[in-house]
C-alpha positions as CSV (number, residue, x, y, z in Angstrom):
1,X,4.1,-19.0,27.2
2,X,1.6,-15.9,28.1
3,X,4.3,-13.6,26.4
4,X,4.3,-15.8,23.2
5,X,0.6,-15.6,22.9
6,X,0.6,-12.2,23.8
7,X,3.3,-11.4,20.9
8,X,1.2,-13.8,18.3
9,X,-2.3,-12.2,19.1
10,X,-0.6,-8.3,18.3
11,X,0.8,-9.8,15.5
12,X,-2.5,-11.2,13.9
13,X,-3.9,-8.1,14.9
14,X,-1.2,-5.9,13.3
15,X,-2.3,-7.7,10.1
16,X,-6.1,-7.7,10.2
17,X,-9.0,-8.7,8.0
18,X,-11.6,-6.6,7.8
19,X,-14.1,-5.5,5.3
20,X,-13.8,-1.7,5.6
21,X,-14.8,0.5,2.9
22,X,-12.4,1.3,0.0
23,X,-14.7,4.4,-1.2
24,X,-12.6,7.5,-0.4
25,X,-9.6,5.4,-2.1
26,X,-11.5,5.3,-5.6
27,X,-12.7,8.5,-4.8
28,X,-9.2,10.6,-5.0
29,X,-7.2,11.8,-7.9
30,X,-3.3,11.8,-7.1
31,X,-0.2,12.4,-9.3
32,X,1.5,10.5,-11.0
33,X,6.0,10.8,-11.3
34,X,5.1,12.6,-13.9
35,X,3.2,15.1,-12.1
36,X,0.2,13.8,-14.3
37,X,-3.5,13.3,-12.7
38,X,-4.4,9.6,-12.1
39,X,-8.1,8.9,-11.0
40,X,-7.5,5.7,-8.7
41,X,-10.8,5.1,-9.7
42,X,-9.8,3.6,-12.7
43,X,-8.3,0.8,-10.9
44,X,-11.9,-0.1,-9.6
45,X,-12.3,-3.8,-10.5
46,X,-8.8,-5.2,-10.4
47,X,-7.1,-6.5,-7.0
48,X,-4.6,-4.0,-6.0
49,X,-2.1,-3.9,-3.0
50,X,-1.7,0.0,-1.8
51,X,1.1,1.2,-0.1
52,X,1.3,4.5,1.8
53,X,5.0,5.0,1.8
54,X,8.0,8.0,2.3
55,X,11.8,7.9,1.2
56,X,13.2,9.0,4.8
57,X,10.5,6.1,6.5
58,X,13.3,3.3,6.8
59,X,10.3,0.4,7.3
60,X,9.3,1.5,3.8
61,X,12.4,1.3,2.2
62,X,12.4,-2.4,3.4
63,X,9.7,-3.2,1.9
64,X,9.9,-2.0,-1.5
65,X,12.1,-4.6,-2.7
66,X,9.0,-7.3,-1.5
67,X,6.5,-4.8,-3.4
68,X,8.2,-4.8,-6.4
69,X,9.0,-8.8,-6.3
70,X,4.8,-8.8,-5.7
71,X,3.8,-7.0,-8.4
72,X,6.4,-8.3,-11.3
73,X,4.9,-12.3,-9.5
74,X,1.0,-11.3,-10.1
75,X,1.1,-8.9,-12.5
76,X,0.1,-12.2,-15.3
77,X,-3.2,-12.4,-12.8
78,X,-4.1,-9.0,-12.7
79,X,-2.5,-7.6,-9.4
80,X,-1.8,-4.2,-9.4
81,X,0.7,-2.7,-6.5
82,X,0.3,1.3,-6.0
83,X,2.6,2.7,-4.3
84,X,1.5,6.7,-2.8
85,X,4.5,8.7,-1.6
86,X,3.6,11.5,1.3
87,X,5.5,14.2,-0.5
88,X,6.0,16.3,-3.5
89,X,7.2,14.6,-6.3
90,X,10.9,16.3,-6.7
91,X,14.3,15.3,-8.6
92,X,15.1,13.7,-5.2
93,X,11.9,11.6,-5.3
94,X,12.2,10.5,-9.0
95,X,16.1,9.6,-7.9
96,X,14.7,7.8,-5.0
97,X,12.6,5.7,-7.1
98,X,15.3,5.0,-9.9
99,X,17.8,3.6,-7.2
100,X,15.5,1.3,-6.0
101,X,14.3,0.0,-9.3
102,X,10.8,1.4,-8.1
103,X,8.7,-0.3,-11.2
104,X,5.4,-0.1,-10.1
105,X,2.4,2.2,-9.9
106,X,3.9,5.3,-8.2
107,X,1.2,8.2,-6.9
108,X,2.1,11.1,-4.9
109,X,0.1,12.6,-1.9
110,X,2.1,15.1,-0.1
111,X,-1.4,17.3,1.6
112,X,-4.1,14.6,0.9
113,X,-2.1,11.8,1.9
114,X,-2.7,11.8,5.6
115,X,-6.5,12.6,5.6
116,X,-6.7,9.5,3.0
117,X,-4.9,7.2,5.2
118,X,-7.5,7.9,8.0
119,X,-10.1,7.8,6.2
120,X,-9.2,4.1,4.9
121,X,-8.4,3.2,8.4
122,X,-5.3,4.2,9.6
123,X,-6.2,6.6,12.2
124,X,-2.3,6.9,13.2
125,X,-1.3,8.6,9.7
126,X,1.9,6.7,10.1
127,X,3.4,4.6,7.0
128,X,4.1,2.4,5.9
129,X,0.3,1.4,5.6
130,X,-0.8,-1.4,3.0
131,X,-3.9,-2.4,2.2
132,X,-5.3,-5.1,0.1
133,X,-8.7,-4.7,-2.2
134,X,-10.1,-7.2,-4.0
135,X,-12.1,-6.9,-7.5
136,X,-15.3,-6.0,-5.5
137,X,-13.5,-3.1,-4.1
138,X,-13.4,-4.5,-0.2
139,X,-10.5,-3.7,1.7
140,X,-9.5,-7.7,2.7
141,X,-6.4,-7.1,4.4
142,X,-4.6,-3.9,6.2
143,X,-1.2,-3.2,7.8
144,X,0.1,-0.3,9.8
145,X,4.0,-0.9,10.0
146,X,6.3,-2.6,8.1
147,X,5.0,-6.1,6.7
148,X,6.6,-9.0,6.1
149,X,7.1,-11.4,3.0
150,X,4.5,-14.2,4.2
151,X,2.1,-11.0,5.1
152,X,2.7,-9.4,1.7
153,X,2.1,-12.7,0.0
154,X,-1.0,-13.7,2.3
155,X,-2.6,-10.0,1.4
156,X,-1.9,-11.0,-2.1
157,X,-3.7,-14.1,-1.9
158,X,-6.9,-12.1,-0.3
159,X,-6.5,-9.5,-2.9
160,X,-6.6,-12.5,-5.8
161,X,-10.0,-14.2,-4.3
């Protein structure tokens, strides 16, 4: 029973709530797969999901079939799902993302990556990281590791509020 508990409390913490500050998100201008400049700013105002992500992270490449289900679910209500890859966007990356039918926002962060994960809370640097923002910009929900369907859909939910 003490184990149980044990694994239950780790697992709500894995997935916390928190209201940690989503500036240094809106702050940064990535690339797009097009190698195009993309102010995340200009997502200010509409629940997102963000997902830190990298093709050779197999936890990521479990979830992206769950983000893109998400995001084609809640698009009609005004979810957005980002995904930012920690690497140069290459032929490999752009073949990565055809194969798995990758239809969302897609940003690239190969050197600013890390320091923007920390900054927004995950002091590891490891992916995959998601967060959730609602419309005011609050970061509702964050996850270090790989999350699961009822977590995905539960930061959804506090992303919609």
């Amino acid at each position: 029973m003490t184990r149980f508990l044990l694994c239950l409390i780790v697992a709500v913490a894995a997935f916390s709530v928190r209201a940690q500050d989503s500036a240094p998100l809106f702050a940064a201008t990535l690339q797009d797969i097009d190698n195009r400049p993309v102010a995340l700013a200009d997502f200010r105002g509409q629940p997102l999901i963000v997902n830190f992500w990298a093709r050779w992270c197999g936890p990521c490449r479990e979830e992206i079939p769950e983000l893109i289900a998400l995001a084609q679910a809640n698009r009609a209500k005004g979810l957005k799902v980002i995904g930012i890859g920690l690497e140069y966007n290459s032929e490999n990356v752009k073949d990565f993302v055809k194969a798995y039918e990758m239809d969302y926002t897609l940003l690239f962060a190969p050197v600013e990556g890390i320091s923007l994960m920390r900054a927004l809370g995950n002091g590891r640097a490891a992916v995959p990281f998601t967060l959730a923002i609602d419309r005011n910009g609050r970061v509702v929900m964050h996850r270090l590791g790989q999350a699961s369907r009822a977590e995905l859909a539960a930061a959804v939910r506090a992303a919609l509020k």
